[in-house]
N, C-alpha and C positions, 0 to 999 in steps of 0.2 A: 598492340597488345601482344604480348610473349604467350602462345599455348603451349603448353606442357604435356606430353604424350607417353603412354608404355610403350611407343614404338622402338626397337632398338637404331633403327637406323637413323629417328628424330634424338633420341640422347646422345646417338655421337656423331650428330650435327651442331644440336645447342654447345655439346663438349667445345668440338672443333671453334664454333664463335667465341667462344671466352678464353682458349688458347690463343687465340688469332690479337684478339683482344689485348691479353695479357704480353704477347709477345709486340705487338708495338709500341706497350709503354714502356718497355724494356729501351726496345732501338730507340726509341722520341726520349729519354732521359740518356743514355749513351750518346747520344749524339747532341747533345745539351740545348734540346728544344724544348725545353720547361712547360712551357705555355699548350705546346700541343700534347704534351705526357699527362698535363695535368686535365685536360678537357678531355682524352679517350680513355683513360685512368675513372674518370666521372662517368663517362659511358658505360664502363666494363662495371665498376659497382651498381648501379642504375640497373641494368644488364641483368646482375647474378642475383638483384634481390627481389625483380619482379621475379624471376625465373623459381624461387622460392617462395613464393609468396603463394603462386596458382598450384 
C-alpha cells in the first residue's frame, strides 16, 4: 500500500518513482520491447492512481 505524506522529501521521492517509471517505458518502447513497456507502463498507472487515491 502507497502512503501519502506532506513530507517534502517523501513527494520528491514518490516524484522521483514515477519519473523512474515513466522513463523506462520510454527506453522499453525505443528499444521495441512492447511486452515489457507495456507491463511497467501498467505499473506506473497502477502507481499514480493509488498514489491519488490516499
Amino acid at each position: 500500500m502507497i502512503e501519502t505524506s506532506s513530507d517534502p522529501d517523501m513527494l520528491k521521492y514518490e516524484e522521483n518513482v514515477a519519473k523512474i517509471l515513466d522513463r523506462a517505458v520510454k527506453l522499453f518502447r525505443r528499444t521495441n520491447l512492447e511486452e515489457l513497456a507495456d507491463k511497467w507502463d501498467r505499473i506506473l498507472k497502477t502507481y499514480d492512481s493509488r498514489k491519488r487515491t490516499q
